[in-house]
N, C-alpha and C positions, 0 to 999 in steps of 0.2 A: 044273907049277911056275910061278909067277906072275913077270911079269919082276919086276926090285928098281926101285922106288921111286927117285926123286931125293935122296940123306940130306938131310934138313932142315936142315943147317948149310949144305949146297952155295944154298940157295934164298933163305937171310939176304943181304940187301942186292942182291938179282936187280934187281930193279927198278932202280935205283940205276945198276947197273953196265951196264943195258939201256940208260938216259935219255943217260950218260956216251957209251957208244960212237955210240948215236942221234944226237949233238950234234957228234961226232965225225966223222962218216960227212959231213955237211952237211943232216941232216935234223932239221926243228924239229917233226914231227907223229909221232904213232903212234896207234893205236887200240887198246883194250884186247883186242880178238883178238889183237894182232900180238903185243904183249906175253906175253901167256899163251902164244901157240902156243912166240915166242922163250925166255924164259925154264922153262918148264916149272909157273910158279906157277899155281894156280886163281885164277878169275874173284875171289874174296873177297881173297883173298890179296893176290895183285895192286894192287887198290885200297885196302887197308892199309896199302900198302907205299909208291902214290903219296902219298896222305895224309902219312903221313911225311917226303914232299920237300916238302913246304911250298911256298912260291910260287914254287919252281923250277918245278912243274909244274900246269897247271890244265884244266880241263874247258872244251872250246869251249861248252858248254851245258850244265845239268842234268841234261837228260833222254838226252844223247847220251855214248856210250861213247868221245869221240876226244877226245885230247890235245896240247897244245901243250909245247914245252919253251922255259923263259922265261927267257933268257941274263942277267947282271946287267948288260948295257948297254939291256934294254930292259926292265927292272924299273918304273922310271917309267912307261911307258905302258902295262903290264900283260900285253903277249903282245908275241912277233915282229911280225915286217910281214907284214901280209894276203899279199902275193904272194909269201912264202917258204913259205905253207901253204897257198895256196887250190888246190891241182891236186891236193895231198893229200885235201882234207877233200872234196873233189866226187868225187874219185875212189871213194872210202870212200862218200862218201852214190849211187856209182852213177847218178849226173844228167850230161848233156851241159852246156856252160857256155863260157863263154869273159868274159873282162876288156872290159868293155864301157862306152861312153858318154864323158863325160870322163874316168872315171879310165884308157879304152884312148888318148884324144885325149892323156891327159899322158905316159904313155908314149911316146909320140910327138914330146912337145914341142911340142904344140900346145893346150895348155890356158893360160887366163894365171889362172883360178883357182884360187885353195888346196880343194883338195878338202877337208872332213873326213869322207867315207866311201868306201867302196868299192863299185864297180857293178857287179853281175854277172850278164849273161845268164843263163838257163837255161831248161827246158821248161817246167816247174810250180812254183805258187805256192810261196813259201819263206819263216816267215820271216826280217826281219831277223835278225842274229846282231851280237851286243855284245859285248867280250871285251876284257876293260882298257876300254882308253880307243877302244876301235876297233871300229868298225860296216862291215858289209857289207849293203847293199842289193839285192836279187836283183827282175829283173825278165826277165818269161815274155814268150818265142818260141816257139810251138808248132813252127813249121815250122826249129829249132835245126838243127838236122843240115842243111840247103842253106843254113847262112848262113856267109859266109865268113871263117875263121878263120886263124891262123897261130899255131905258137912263138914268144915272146916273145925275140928273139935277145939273146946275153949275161947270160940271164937267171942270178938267185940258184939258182932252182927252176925246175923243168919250170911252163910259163905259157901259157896259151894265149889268146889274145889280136882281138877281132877285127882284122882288116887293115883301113886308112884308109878306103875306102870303104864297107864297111860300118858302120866308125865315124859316119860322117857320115850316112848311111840313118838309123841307129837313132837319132842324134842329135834329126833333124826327130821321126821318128815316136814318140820320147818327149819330145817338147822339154817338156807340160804336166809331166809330171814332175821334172823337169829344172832347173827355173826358169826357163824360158818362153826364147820363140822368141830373144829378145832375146839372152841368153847363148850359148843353141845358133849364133845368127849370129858371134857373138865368138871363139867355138871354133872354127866354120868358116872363119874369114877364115887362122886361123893353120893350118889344117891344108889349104889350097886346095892346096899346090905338092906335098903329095905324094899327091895321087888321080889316079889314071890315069884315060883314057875307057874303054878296053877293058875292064879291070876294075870301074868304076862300070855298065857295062852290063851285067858278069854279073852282078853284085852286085842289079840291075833286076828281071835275069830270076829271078833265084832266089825274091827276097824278093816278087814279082808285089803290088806294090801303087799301082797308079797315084797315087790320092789322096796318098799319102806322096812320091811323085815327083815329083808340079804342086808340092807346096809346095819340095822340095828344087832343084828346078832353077829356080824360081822365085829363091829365095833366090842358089841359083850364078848366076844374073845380076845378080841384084841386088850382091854382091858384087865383080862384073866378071869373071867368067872365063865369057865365051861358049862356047869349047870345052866342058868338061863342061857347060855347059847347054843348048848342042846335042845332045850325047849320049843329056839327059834328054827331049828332047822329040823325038826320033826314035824313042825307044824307046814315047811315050805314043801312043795311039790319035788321029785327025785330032779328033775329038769329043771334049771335054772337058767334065765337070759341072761347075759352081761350087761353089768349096773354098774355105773359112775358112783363113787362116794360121794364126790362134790357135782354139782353143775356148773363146775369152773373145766376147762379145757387146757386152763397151763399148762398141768404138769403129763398130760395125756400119752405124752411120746414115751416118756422114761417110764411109763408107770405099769403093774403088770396084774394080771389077773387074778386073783385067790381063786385056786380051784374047787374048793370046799365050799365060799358063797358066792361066786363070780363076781364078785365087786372089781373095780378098777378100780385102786386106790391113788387117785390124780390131787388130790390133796397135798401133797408135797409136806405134810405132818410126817415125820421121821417117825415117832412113836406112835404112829396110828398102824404104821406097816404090817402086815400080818400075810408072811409067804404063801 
C-alpha cells in the first residue's frame, strides 16, 4: 500500500508560511532544495508559489536556485545586506570564502571609504552577483584555506571575515584592483593600530609571497610604524629583486629604488616616498 500523499489543500500557501517562519527564525536566504525538502511541495510547485510572493522574494540570479527574502525596509534597495546572506549563498554554492579587502577593513572601522560593493575572497573565478541595487565582487586565492580568517564577532549572520592582517596582505596584493596603492595606503594608515607582529608574520608564512611583502612592509614604513616593518623584513630573504609599487609604468623614469626593500616607488604618491 502506497504511503498517502501530502492533501493538496495542506500544501496551498507552503511556501508562504516557509518565507514567514524563515524571516522569523532570523534567516533571510533559502534555496529551493531547502524549500521542497521543508514544505513537501515539488520543484514546479514550489516556484509557482515564490512567484506568487512577488517582491518579497527574488532569485540571487537566473540561473541559480537560491533565494533571498526582502523585508519591506529594504524594498528600496532590492535585497537584504549582503552580510545577512553571504555565509548562506557560499555555503549553498560549496566555495571556501571569507569578507575581504575594504569591505573586511570597514568592518573594522578602518575604511574612510563609502564602499558601493562588496569583496569576497574565494578559490575560483566567480562571477560578479547584482541583486537590487547591490553587487558582490569575488576575487580568487587559490591557496584560501591557509589564509587567515575569523567570525565576524556581533554579527547579524554567521560571517566570516579575514582578520586585520590579512586584511592588509591582500590589500597590497590587490591594490591594481582596488583603486590603486594610493587608497590601499589610506586604509592602511587607519587599520595600522590593530595588526599584530606575531600574527602579520603568520599571516607571511602562510600566504609565502615575498614580492607582495617588500611592497607591504615597504608601505608600513612608509607610514611610520617600524615595528611591523621590521617584522616584514625579517621574515624576507637578505637578497631582494626589484619590485614595482604599482603596475603602472608612468612614473618609472623619475622614480628610484629603496635600498632597504627594493621597491620602485613609480607611483607618483609624494607621501608614499620612502628614500
Amino acid at each position: 500500500m502506497k504511503p498517502e500523499e501530502p492533501a493538496r489543500g495542506r500544501l496551498v500557501g507552503a511556501a508562504a508560511a516557509f518565507v514567514d517562519a524563515h524571516l522569523a527564525s532570523g534567516r533571510v536566504a533559502f534555496s529551493l532544495a531547502e524549500l521542497v525538502q521543508r514544505t513537501g511541495l515539488s520543484p514546479i510547485a514550489a516556484k509557482n508559489q515564490l512567484l506568487r510572493l512577488g517582491p518579497q522574494v527574488i532569485r540571487v540570479s537566473p540561473r541559480q536556485q537560491f533565494f533571498l527574502i526582502v523585508a519591506p525596509e529594504h524594498r528600496a534597495i532590492g535585497a537584504p545586506p549582503v552580510l545577512w546572506w553571504l555565509h548562506d549563498y557560499m555555503s549553498w554554492l560549496r566555495q571556501p570564502y571569507y569578507l575581504a579587502l575594504q569591505s573586511a577593513a570597514s568592518t573594522y572601522g578602518a575604511n574612510p571609504q563609502a564602499l558601493q560593493v562588496t569583496q569576497v575572497i574565494t578559490d575560483r573565478p566567480r562571477r560578479e552577483v547584482r541583486v537590487g541595487r547591490l553587487r558582490i565582487v569575488f576575487y580568487v586565492k587559490r591557496r584560501i584555506q591557509s589564509a587567515s580568517s575569523q567570525p565576524q564577532a556581533n554579527a547579524f549572520a554567521p560571517l566570516l571575515i579575514s582578520t586585520p592582517e590579512t586584511t592588509a596582505f591582500d590589500l597590497v596584493r590587490y591594490a591594481p584592483r582596488v583603486g590603486g596603492i594610493g587608497g590601499v595606503a589610506e586604509t592602511l594608515t587607519s587599520l595600522l593600530p590593530l595588526l599584530r607582529p606575531g600574527e602579520l608574520r603568520r599571516v607571511l608564512e602562510a600566504e609565502d609571497e615575498p614580492t607582495t611583502a617588500q611592497r607591504l612592509g615597504y608601505l608600513l614604513e612608509t607610514l611610520g610604524h617600524a615595528k611591523l616593518a621590521h617584522t616584514v623584513r625579517a621574515w624576507l630573504p637578505a637578497r631582494l629583486p626589484v619590485v614595482r609599487l604599482t603596475s603602472s609604468f608612468a612614473g618609472e623614469r623619475k622614480a628610484q629604488v629603496n635600498p632597504r626593500w627594493k621597491v620602485l616607488n613609480n607611483s607618483g604618491e609624494a607621501r608614499l616616498h620612502l628614500p
